[in-house]
C-alpha positions as a Markdown table, in Angstrom:
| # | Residue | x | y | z |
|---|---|---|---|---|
| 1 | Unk | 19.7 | 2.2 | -3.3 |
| 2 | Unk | 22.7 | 2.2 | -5.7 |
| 3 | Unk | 24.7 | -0.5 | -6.3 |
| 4 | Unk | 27.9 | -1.6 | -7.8 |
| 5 | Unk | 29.4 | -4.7 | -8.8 |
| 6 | Unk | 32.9 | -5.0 | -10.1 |
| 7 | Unk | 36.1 | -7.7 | -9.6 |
| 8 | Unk | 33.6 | -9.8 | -11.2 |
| 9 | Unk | 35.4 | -13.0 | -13.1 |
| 10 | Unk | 34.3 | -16.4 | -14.6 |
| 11 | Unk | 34.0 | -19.0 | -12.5 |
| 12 | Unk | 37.5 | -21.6 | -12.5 |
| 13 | Unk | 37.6 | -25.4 | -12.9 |
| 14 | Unk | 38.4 | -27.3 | -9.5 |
| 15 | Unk | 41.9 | -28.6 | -9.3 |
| 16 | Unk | 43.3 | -31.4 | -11.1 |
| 17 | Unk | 44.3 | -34.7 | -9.1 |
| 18 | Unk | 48.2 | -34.0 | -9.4 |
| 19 | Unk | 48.4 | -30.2 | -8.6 |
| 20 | Unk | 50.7 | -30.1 | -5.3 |
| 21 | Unk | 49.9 | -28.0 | -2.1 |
| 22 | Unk | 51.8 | -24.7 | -3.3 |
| 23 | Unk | 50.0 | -25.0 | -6.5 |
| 24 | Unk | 46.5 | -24.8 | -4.1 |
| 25 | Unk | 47.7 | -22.1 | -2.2 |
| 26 | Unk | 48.3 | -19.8 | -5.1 |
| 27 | Unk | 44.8 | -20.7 | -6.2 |
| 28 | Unk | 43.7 | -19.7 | -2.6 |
| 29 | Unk | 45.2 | -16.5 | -2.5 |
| 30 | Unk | 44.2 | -15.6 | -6.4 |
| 31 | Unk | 41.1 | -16.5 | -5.3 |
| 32 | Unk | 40.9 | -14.0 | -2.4 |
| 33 | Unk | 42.3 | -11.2 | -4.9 |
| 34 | Unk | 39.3 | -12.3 | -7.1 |
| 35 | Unk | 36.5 | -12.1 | -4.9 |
| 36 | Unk | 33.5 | -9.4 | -6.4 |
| 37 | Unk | 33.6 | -6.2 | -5.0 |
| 38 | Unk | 29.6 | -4.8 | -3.8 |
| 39 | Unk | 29.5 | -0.5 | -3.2 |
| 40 | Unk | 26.5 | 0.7 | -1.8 |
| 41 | Unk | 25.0 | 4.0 | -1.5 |
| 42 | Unk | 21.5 | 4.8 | -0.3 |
| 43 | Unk | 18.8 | 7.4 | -0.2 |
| 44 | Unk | 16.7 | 8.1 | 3.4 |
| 45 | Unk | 13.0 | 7.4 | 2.0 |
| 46 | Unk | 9.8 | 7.3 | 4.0 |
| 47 | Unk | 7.9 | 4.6 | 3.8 |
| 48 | Unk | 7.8 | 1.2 | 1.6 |
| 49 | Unk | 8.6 | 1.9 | -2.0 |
| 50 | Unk | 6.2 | -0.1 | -4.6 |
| 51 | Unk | 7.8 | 0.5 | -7.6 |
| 52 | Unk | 11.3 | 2.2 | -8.8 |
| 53 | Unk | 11.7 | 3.5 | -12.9 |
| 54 | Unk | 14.9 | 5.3 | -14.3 |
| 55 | Unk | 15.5 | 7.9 | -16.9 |
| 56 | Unk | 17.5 | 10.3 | -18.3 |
| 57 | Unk | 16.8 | 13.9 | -18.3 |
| 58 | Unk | 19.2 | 15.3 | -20.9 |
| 59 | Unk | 22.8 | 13.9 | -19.3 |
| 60 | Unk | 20.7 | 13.8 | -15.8 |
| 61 | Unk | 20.1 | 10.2 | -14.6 |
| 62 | Unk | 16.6 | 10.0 | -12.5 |
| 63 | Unk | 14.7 | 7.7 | -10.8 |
| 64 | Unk | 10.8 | 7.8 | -10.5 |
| 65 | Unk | 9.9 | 6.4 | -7.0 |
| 66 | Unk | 6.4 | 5.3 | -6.1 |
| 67 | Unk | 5.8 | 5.0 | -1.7 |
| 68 | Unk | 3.3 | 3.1 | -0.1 |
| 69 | Unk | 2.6 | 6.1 | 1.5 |
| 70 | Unk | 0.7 | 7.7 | -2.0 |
| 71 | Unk | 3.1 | 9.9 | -2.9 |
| 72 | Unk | 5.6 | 9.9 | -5.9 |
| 73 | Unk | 8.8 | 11.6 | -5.7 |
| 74 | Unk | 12.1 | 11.6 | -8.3 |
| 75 | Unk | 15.5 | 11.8 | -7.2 |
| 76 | Unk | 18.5 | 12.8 | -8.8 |
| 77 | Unk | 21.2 | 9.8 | -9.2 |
| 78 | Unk | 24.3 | 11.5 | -10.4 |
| 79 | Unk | 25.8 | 12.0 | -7.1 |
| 80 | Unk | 25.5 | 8.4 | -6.3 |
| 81 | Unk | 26.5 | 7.5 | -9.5 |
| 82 | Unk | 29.6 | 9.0 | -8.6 |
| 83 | Unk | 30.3 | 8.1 | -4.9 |
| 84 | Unk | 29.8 | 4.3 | -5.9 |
| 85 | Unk | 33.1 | 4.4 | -7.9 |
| 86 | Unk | 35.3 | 5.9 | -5.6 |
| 87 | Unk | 35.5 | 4.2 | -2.0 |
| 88 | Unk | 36.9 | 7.5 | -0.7 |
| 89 | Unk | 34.4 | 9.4 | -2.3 |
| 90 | Unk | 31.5 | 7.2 | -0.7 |
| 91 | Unk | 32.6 | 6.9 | 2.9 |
| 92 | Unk | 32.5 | 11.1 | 2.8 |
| 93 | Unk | 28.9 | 10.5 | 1.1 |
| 94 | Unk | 27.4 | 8.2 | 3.5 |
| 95 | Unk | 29.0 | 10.1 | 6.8 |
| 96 | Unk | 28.4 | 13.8 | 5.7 |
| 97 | Unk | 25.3 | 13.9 | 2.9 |
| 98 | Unk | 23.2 | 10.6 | 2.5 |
| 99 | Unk | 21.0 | 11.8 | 5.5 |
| 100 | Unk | 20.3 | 15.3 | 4.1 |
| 101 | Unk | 19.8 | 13.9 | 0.5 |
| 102 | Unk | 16.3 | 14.9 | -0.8 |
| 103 | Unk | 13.9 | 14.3 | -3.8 |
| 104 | Unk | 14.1 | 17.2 | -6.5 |
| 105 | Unk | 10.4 | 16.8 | -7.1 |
| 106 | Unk | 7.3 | 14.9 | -5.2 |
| 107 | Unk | 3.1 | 15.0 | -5.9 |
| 108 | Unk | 1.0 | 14.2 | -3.1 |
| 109 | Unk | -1.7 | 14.0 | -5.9 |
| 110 | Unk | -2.6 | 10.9 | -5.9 |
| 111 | Unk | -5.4 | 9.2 | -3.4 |
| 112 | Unk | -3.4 | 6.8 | -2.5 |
| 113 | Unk | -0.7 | 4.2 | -3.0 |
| 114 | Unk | 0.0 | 3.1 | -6.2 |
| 115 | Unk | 2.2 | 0.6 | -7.9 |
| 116 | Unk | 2.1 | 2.0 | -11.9 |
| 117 | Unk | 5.1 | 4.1 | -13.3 |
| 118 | Unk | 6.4 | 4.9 | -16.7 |
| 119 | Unk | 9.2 | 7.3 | -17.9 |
| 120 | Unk | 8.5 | 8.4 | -22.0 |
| 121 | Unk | 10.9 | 6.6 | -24.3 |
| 122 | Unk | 10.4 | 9.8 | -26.9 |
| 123 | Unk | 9.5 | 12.7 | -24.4 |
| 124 | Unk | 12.3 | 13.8 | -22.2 |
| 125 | Unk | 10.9 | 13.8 | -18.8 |
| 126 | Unk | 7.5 | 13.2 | -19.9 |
| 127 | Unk | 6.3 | 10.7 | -16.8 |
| 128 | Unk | 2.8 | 8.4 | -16.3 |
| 129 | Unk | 2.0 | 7.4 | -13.1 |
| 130 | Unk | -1.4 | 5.1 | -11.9 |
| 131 | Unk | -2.9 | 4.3 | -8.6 |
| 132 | Unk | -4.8 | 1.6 | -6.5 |
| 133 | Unk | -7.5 | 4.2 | -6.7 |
| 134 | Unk | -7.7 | 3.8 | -10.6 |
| 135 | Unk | -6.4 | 7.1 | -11.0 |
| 136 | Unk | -3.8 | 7.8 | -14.2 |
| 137 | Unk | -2.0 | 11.2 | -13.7 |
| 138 | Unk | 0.5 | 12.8 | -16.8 |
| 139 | Unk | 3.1 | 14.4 | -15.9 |
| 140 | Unk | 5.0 | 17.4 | -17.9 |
| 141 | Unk | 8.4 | 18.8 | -17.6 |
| 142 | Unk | 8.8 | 22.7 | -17.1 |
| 143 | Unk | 11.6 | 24.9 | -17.4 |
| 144 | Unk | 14.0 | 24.5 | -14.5 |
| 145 | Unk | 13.7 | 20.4 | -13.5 |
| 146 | Unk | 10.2 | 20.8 | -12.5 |
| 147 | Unk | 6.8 | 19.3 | -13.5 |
| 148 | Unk | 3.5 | 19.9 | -14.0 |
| 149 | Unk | 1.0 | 17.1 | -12.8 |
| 150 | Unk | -2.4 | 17.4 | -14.4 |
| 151 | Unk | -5.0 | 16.6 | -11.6 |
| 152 | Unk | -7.3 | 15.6 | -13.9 |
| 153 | Unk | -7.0 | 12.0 | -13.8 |
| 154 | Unk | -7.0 | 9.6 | -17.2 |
| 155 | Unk | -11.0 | 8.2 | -16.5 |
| 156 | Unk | -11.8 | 4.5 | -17.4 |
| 157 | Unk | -10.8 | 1.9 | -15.2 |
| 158 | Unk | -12.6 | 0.7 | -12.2 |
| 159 | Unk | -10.5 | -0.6 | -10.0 |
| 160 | Unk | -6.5 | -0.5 | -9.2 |
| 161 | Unk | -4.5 | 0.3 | -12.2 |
| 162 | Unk | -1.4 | -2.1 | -12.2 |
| 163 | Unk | 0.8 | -1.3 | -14.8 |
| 164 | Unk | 2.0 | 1.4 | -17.5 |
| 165 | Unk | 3.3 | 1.6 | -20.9 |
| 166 | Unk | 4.2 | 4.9 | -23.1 |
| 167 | Unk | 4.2 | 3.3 | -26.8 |
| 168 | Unk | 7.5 | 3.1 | -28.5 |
| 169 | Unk | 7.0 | 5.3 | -31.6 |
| 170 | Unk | 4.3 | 7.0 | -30.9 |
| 171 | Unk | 4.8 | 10.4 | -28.7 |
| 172 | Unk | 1.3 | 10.9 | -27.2 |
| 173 | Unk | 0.0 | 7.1 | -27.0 |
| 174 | Unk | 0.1 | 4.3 | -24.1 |
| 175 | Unk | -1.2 | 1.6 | -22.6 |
| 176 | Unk | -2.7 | 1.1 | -19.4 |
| 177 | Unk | -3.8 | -2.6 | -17.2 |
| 178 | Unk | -5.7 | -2.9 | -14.7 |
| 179 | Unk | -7.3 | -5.2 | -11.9 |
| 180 | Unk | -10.4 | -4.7 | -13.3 |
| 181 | Unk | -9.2 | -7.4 | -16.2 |
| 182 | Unk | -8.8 | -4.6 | -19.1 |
| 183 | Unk | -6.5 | -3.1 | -20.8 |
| 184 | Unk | -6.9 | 0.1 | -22.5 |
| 185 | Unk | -5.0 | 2.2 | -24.6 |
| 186 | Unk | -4.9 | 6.3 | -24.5 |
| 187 | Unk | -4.1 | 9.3 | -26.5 |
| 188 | Unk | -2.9 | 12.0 | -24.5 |
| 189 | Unk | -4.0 | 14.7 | -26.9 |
| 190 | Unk | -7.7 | 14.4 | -25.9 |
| 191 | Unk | -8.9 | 15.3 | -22.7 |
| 192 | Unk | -8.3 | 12.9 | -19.9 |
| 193 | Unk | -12.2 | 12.5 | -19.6 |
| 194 | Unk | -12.1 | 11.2 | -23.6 |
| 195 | Unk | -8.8 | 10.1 | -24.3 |
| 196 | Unk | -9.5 | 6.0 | -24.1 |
| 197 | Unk | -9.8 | 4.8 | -27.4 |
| 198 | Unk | -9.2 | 1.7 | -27.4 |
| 199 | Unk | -10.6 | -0.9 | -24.7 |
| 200 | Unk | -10.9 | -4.8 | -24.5 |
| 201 | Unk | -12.9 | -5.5 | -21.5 |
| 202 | Unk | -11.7 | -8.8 | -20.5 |
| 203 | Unk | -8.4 | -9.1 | -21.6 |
| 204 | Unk | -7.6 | -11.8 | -18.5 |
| 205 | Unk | -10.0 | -13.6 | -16.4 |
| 206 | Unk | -9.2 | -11.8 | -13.5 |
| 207 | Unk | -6.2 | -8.6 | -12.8 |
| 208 | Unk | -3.8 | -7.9 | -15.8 |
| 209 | Unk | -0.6 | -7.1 | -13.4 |
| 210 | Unk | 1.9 | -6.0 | -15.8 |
| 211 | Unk | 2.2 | -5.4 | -19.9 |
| 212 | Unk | 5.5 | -4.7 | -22.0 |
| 213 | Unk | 5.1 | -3.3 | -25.5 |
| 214 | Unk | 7.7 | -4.4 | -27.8 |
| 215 | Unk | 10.6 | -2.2 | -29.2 |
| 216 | Unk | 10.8 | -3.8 | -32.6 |
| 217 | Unk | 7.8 | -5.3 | -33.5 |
| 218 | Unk | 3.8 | -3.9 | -33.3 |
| 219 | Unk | 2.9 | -6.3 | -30.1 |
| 220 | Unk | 2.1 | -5.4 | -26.7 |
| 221 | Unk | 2.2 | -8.4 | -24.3 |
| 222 | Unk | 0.2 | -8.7 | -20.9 |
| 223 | Unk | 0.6 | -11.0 | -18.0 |
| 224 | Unk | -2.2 | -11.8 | -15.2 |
| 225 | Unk | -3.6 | -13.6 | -12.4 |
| 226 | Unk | -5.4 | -16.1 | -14.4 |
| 227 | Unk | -1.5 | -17.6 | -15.3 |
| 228 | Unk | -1.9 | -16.0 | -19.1 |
């Protein structure tokens, strides 16, 4: 789903004792002119979708989808990048090609649903994505807007992996959390058997659900059901 906001203004101060009636009406029919615009343009998708992450491939805007129904697909956005400025433009979209509009890549991979999903901030098109299974899978761009998915999975977590994070400046590295209370942190250069390398056990009482690693400084913050 795409949206679009615009006519968007600050909000005005009510009226002032003394202002007259034709003073209020021009406020009324300002206020009509200023009311914020909402476009909308959608995507036909099957199934409940856990988890949505955008990036850039080259000029290319995509967006990672993960479905409830285990699969993972990406789909282009430029085209509804486009119809979302244009009224014109998006009542042709929505009556001629939102219902044929497909994915440009999907994996089936996975055993099952999953919620995990990160774009590479340093690899163009470089993509993680983890399961409920407590499977990790790395994916690699090819030639022509494809990708290879290695099938072997990232092994070291025991239950439901929750959330992913590529490291900021470093082009092979991330960070993985996980319902079973860890989080772990990976070099994608060994094999996916070996390439843990860092692991605290119980960094929550209970499920880490998400971590962020900072931009600017050397910290990577986690969140969990224990409240922490």
């Amino acid at each position: 789903m795409m949206l679009r906001m615009h006519n968007l203004h600050g909000t005005k101060p009510p009226p002032s004792e003394g202002s007259d009636e034709e003073e209020e009406e021009e406020d009324e029919e300002d206020e009509e002119e200023r009311k914020p615009q909402l476009e909308l343009a959608m995507v036909p998708h099957y199934g409940g979708i856990n988890r949505v992450r955008v990036s850039w491939l080259g000029e290319e805007p995509v967006a990672g989808v993960w479905s409830e129904k285990g699969q993972v697909e990406v789909f282009a956005l430029r085209r509804l990048l486009q119809v979302v400025e244009d009224p014109q433009a998006l009542a042709a979209f929505l009556r001629d090609e939102q219902a044929q509009m497909k994915p440009i890549f999907s994996f089936a991979g996975h055993m099952g649903e999953g919620f995990a999903l990160d774009w590479s901030p340093r690899v163009t098109g470089r993509l993680l994505t983890g399961d409920c299974q407590k499977n990790i899978h790395l994916w690699t761009p090819t030639d022509g807007g494809s990708w290879h998915v290695d099938q072997r999975p990232f092994v070291g977590h025991t239950r439901s992996v929750e959330d992913l994070q590529w490291s900021p400046t470093e082009n092979t590295v991330f960070a993985s959390c996980s319902a079973d209370a860890s989080i772990r942190i990976w070099d994608i250069r060994a094999a996916p058997s070996k390439a843990c390398m860092l692991t605290t056990a119980t960094a929550h009482d209970g499920d880490v659900n998400v971590i962020s690693w900072s931009r600017r400084e050397p910290f990577l913050l986690s969140g969990g059901d224990d409240g922490a």
